[in-house]
Every structure is written in C-alpha cells, then in structure tokens.
C-alpha positions in Angstrom: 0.0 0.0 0.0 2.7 2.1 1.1 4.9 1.4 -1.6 2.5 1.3 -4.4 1.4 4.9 -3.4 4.6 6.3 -4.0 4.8 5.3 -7.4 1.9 7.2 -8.3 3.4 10.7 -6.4 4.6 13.5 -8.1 8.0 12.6 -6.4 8.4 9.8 -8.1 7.8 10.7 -11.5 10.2 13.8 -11.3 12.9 10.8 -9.8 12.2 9.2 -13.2 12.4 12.7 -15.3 16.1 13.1 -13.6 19.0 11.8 -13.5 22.6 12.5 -11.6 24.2 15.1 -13.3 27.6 17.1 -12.9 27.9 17.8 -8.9 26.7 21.8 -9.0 23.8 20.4 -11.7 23.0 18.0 -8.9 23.2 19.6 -5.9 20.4 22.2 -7.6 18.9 19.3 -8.2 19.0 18.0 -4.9 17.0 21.1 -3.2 14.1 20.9 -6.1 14.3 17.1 -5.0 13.4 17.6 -1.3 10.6 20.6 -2.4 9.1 18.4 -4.9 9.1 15.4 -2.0 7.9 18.0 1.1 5.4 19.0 -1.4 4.2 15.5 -2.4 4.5 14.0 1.3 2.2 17.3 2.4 -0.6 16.6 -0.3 -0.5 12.8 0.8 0.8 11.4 -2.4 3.1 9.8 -0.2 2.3 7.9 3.4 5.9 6.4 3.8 7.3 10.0 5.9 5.5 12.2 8.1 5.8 16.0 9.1 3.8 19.1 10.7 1.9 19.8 7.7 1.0 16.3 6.2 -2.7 15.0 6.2 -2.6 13.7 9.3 -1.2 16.1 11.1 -3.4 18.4 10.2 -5.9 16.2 11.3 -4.4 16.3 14.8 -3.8 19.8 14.9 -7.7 20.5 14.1 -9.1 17.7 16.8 -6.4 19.3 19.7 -7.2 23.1 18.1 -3.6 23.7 18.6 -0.8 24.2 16.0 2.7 23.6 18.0 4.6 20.3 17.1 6.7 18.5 19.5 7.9 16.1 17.2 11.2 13.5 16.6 12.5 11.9 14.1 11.9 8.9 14.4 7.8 10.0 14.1 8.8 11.8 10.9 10.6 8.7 9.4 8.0 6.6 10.0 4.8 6.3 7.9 1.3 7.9 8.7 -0.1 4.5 9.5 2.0 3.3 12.0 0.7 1.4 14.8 2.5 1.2 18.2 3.3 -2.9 18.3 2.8 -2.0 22.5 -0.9 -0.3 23.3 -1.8 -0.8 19.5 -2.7 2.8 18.7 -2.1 4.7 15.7 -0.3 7.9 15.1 -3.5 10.1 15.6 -4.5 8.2 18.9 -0.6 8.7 20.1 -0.8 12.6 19.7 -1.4 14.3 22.9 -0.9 17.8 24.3 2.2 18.2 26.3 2.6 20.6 29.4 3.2 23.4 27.6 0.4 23.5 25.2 2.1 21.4 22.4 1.2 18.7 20.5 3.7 15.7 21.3 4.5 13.4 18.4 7.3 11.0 19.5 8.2 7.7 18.6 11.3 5.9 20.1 13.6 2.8 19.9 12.7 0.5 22.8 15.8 -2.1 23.5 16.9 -4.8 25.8 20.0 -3.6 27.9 21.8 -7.3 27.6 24.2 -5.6 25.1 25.4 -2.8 27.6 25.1 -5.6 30.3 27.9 -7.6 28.6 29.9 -4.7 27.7 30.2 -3.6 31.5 30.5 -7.2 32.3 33.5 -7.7 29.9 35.7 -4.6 31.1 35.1 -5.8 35.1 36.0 -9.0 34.4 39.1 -7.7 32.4 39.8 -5.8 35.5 39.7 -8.3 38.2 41.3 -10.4 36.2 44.2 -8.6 35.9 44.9 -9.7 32.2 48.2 -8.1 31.1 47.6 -8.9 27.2 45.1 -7.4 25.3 41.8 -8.8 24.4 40.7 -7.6 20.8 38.9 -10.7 19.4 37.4 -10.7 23.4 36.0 -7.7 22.5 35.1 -8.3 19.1 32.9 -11.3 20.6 31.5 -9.1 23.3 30.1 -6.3 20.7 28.8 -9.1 18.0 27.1 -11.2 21.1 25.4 -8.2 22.7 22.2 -8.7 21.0 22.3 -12.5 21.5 21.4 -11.7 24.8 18.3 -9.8 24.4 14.9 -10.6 25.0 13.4 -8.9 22.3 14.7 -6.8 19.1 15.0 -3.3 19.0 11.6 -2.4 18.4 9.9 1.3 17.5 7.0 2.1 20.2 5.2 5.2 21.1 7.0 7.5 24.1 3.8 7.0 26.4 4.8 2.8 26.1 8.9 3.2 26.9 8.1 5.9 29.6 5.1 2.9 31.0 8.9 0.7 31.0 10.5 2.9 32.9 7.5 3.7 35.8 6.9 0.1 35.6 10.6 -0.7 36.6 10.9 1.8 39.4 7.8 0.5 40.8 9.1 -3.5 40.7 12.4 -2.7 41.6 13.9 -4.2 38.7 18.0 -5.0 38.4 19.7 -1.7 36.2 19.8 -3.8 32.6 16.3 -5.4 32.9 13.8 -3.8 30.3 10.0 -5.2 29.9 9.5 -6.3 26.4 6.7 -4.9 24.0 4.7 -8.0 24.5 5.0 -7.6 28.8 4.4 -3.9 28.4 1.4 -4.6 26.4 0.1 -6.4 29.5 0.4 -3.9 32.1 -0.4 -0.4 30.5 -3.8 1.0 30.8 -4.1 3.1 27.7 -6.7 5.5 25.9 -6.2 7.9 23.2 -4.4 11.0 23.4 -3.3 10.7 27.1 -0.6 8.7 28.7 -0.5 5.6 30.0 -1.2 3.6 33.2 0.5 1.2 34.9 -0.9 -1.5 36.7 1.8 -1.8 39.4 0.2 -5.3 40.5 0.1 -6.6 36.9 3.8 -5.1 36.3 4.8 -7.0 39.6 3.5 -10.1 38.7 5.3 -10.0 34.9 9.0 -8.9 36.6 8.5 -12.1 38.8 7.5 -14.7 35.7 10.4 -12.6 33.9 13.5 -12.8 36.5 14.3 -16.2 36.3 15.2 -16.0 32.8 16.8 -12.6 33.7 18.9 -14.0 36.4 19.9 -17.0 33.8 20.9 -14.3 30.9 23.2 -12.6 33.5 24.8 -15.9 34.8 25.6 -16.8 31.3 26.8 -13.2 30.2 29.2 -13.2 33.1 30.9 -16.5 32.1 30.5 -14.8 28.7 32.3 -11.2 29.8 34.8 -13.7 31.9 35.9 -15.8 28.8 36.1 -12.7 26.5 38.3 -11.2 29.1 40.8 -14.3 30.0 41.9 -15.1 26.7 39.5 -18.1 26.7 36.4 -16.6 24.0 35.1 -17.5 20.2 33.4 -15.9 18.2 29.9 -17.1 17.2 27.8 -14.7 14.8 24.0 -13.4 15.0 22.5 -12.2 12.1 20.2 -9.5 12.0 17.4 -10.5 9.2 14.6 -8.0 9.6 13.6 -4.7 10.5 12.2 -3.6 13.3 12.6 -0.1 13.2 10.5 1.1 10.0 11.9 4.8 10.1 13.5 6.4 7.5 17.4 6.4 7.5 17.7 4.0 10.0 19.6 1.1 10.0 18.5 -1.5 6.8 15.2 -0.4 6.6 16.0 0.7 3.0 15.9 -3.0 2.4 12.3 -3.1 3.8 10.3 -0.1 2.1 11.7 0.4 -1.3 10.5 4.0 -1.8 12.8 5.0 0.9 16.2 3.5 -2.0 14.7 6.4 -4.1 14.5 9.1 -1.7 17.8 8.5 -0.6 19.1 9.0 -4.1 18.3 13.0 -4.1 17.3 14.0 0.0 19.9 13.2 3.1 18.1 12.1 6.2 19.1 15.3 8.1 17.3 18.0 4.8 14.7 15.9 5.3 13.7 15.9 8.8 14.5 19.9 8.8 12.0 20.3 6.0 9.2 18.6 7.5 9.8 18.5 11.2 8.4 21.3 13.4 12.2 23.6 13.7 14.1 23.6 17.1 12.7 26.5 19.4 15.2 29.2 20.1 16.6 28.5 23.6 19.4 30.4 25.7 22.4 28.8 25.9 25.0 28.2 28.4 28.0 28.6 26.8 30.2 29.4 29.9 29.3 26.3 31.8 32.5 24.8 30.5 34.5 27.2 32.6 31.4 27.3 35.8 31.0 23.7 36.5 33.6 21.4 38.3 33.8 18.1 36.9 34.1 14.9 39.1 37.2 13.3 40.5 38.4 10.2 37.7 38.7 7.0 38.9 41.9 5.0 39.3 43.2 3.3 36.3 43.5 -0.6 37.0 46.8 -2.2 37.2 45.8 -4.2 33.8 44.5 -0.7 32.2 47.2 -0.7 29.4 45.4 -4.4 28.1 41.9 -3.3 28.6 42.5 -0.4 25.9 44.6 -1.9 23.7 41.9 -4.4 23.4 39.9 -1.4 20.9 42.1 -1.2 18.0 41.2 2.4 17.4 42.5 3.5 20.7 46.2 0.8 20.4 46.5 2.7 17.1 45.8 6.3 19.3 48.6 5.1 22.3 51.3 3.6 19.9 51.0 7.2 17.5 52.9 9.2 20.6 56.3 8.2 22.4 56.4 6.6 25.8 57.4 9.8 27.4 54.8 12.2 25.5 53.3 15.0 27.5 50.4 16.8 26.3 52.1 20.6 25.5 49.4 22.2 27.1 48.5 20.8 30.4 51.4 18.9 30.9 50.2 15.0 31.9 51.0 12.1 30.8 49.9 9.5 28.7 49.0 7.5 31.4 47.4 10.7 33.2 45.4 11.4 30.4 43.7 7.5 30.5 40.5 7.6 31.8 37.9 5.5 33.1 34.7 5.8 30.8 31.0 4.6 30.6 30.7 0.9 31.2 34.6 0.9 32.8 35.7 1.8 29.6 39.3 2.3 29.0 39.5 5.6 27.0 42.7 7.3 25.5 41.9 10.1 23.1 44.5 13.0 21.5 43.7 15.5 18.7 45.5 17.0 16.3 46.2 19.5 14.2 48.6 20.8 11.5 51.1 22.7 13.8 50.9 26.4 12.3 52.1 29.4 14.0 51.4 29.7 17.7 50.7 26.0 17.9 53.6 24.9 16.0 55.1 23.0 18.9 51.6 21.9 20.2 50.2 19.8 16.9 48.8 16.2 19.3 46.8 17.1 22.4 44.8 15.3 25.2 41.4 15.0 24.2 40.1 17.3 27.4 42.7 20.1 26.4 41.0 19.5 23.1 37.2 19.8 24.9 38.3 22.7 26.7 39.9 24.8 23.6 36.2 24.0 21.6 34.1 25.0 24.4 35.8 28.7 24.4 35.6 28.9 20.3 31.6 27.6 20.9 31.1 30.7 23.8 33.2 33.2 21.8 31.8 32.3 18.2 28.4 33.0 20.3 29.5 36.3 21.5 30.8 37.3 17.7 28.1 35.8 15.6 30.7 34.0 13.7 33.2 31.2 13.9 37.0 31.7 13.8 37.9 30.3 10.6 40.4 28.8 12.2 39.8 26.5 15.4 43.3 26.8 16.8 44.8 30.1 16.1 42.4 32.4 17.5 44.1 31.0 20.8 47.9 30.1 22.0 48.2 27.1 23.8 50.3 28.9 27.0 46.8 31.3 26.7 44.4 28.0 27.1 46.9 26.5 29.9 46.7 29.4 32.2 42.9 28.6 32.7 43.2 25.0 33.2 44.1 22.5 36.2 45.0 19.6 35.2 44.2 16.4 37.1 44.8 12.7 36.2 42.0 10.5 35.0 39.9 13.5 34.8 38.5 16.3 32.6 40.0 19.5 33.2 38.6 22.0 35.8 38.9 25.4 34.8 39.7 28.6 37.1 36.7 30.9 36.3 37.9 34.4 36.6 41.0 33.5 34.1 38.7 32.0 31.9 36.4 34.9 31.5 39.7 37.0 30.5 40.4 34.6 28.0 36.9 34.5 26.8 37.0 38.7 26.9 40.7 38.9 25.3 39.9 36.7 22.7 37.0 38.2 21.3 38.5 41.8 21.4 41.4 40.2 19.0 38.7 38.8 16.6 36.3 41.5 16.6 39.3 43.6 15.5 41.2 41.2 13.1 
C-alpha cells in the first residue's frame, strides 16, 4: 500500500524525469528534490514520511485546536499509518498535548539492555582479572554477542509505552539492565487515546517475577561470557540480523524493507529531510560558559591491567602507539597514562587530537582530548558572542593562553579557574572582533 502509493506521487515521476548530473547540476537538483518530496508527502501522495503539515497532522492539529509540534525523528521517518506494536494505537491516537500546550508526536527505539550488560561485564571481568595482554577478538565477541542476549529486538514504540517501561521498573524494583518487552508492556499499560498511560503496578509486579528467572539465567551466562572474552579463553559465534524492526527512515536497513525509501535516498539526506518537515528547534538560551562554571568529578583509578583493557579497541592501540612513551600533552602537561581515563561501562579511554602545527601551535600539533574539549568550548562561547566562527579552530588562541585557565588532574577532565577563563573569553574576542 505504502509502496505502491509512492509510485503514483509527483515525487516519483520527477525521480524518473532526472537523473545525476555534474555535482553543481546535482546539488540544484537536490533542493528541487526535497521541495518536490515536502510537497508530495504534504498533499498525501506519499504515506511512507511524516511531518507538521501532512494529512494527518493536520488532522491532529484541528481535533487538539492547537498548531505547535513537538515532534522527533523517528515520528517523521516513519509512515502515517503506524501502529504502536505495544498499546496498538495509531499515530492520531498517540498525539497528545504536552505541558506546555504542544502537540507531542514522538516515537522511540525501545531495546533490551543485555548488550550494555555484557559490555560492562566484559571490562570488570578484564579488571579483576588482571589480564596483562590485550583482548581484541574478546572484544570483538562481546560487541557481536550483545544482541544474543536480548529478549526482544529493538523495536519502535510510542514514548507514552517506553516511559510505562521505565514507571513500571521503578515500581518493581527491577535489576539496572532489565527492560520489559513490547509483549509484557502490552500487559500492564492501561491506555486510551491522546493521554498517557497507566501502569498496573500489580500486573507489572506479577510480569517482573515470571520474567526474572530468565533474567537471572541471561546474566549468569553473560558473566561466564564477559569472563571468557576477558581471560583469553572466548570465540566468536555470529548473530545475524534478518529483519527490521525499526521502520523509520534512514535508520539502520530499513531501505531493504520499504523500497520507496532507496529512491529518496538517491536525491534527499536524512538530516534535509527531517528539517523540511519537522516542526524547527525552538530558540533557547544557551549556556555557553558552563564549561568554565562547573567542576567536573574526580576520575577513577586506572587498574593495574589498564594498558590491556585499551589496547583491546584497536582504534584506541592505534591512538597510544602514534605518541612516544614519554609524551606530555604541550598544554596541560600529563602524561599518557594521566590522560587514560575510566569511561562509561569501565571503559578504558585514550583520546588526543591533532592538528597541522601552524604558527602559535607549532610546537603543540597532538593534544589530550580534554585540552581539546576545553579549547572547543571557548571557540563555541566566543563564536556565540561574535556571531561567527573563527575560521580557524586553533589560532584564534595560544596554547600557554588556554593553559593558564586550566588544572589539570589525572583520570579526569580538566577543571577550569573561572575568573581566568572569563579574561580569556574577553581577550579573545577583542582580537577577533578587530582582526
């Protein structure tokens, strides 16, 4: 239905008319592309995408008498006749009125946490363990196994079903990487149309209890999983994905699903797209000086076996072996071991950035990643203060001028000493607005 709509939109037949051309000829192209598709997505040629101004949605807007979108992407990528797989409503049955007198159109991707379970599993196992060599097919096992694990696919649902998930597991008490599933949410939401959901705490009680044996048994086995990946004792056993479960535009293979979506791609990017039919952001104030306002916390301490447990991600081996052993970050001064940190998950993370070493930063071309953070937040708050970027990222700045504001501390982003900072900030617009 879907599909055989779009062949008959205007869309299509100016897809046909056209074809890729010499890059200026196509990029003109391109933006008479994603009118022509706004246009014929707005009439209703086409159901496949959704936006503020499509059939339905002004359907919505005349039943709520309001004309103020709160609306994602993943409700735009979608078609106008999705139904939630959870509470089994439809797009105009979702669409409610939000606290501040908007219409709230959201879709998201509901998941089972086994993937992140294993992950976190994997670098505490590599810790305790206190293996000395790295791990890289360990990890290569953890990332392809994650979903193995999971009690259900990734899945699109309506927001007023994953926020049900998330009331329903405060109220059972459930372990951190437990989700409910789309078929156990279905059981314990009370829903009616335009409003959000109730959960029956009883009914949610009794669903966590059938639900944690096989929860407990998942975690056993992903521990002796996250153990063997970690020891030097794993294999690697594959798990195909074969269908799609997130029908939204863009995302993932769903191209291999709804065929329409193969021609669209040819002439619109995901992100021109969304911007021409979503609702626009709403201008908000913002804080571009809490990078030098808010103290970050302490870092943890680097395990014993820390130098294994990153050189376990090829990406960041490749990252430590591109600097000598005795490399100091030119600007804040630490180490390479300093500048380790303990990430999400126990994550072992070494970052450095780099650039091509002109002028004032001639001697400063490889940096830690948090001088780094700290040198693009003040180009973010001064570009804001100029109403335009430095057209270059580094030499509006010295690095001696960016150390003075920071203090370093090992394992940790930097903190920044505020009243320095706000010179800096000062100093350097004054040069740019006179350059």
């Amino acid at each position: 239905m879907t599909d055989d709509l779009f062949l008959q939109s205007r869309f299509f037949r100016w897809c046909t008319e056209h074809a890729p051309l010499k890059y200026d000829e196509e990029q003109a192209l391109r933006r008479e592309a994603l009118s022509v598709l706004v246009e014929s997505i707005n009439a209703g040629e086409i159901i496949s995408l959704d936006g503020i101004d499509t059939p339905l949605s002004k359907k919505i807007k005349a039943h709520h008498q309001l004309a103020n979108f709160e609306m994602n992407s993943n409700w735009i990528g979608s078609s106008q006749d999705w139904m939630c797989p959870c509470c089994s409503r439809s797009k105009f049955q979702i669409a409610r009125v939000g606290k501040k007198r908007q219409i709230l159109a959201k879709l998201v991707v509901h998941h089972d946490h086994m993937g992140g379970a294993l992950e976190a599993v994997f670098h505490a196992a590599f810790e305790k363990a206190g293996t000395s060599v790295e791990q890289v097919e360990g990890l290569r096992l953890v990332e392809r196994m994650g979903s193995a694990f999971a009690a259900y696919e990734e899945v699109l649902i309506c927001e007023d079903c994953n926020n049900a998930d998330t009331e329903a597991k405060k109220l059972v008490e459930s372990p951190l990487f437990f989700s409910f599933s789309p078929g156990q949410i279905k059981r314990f939401i009370r829903c009616g149309d335009h409003q959000p959901h109730q959960v029956d705490a009883t009914m949610a009680q009794q669903i966590w209890q059938e639900a944690k044996p096989a929860y407990e048994l998942r975690m056993k086995l992903i521990r002796a999983v996250g153990h063997a990946a970690a020891t030097d004792a794993h294999w690697y056993e594959p798990y195909p994905r074969r269908t799609s479960a997130i029908p939204v535009f863009g995302y993932g293979d769903s191209v291999i699903y709804r065929s329409s979506d193969r021609t669209i791609q040819q002439w619109v990017s995901g992100e021109a797209l969304y911007r021409a039919l979503g609702p626009g952001k709403a201008a908000s104030a913002r804080n571009l000086s809490r990078w030098r306002t808010t103290v970050p916390k302490p870092g943890k301490a680097l395990p014993d076996n820390f130098l294994a447990m990153l050189r376990s991600e090829e990406a960041r081996a490749r990252t430590w072996n591109s600097v000598s052993e005795n490399w100091r970050c030119p600007i804040c001064r630490r180490s390479k071991q300093e500048t380790t940190y303990v990430g999400e998950k126990n994550k072992i993370s070494f970052y450095l950035q780099t650039n091509r070493g002109f002028g004032k930063w001639v001697n400063a071309s490889t940096i830690c990643n948090h001088c780094g953070s700290t040198l693009m937040s003040l180009k973010l708050e001064v570009s804001e203060l100029l109403g335009c970027t430095p057209t270059d990222s580094y030499g509006f700045v010295s690095p001696e001028e960016l150390a003075k504001v920071i203090i370093p501390s090992a394992h940790s982003p930097h903190s920044i000493l505020p009243a320095e900072a706000e010179a800096l900030v000062s100093l350097v617009v004054q040069r740019l607005a006179q350059s």
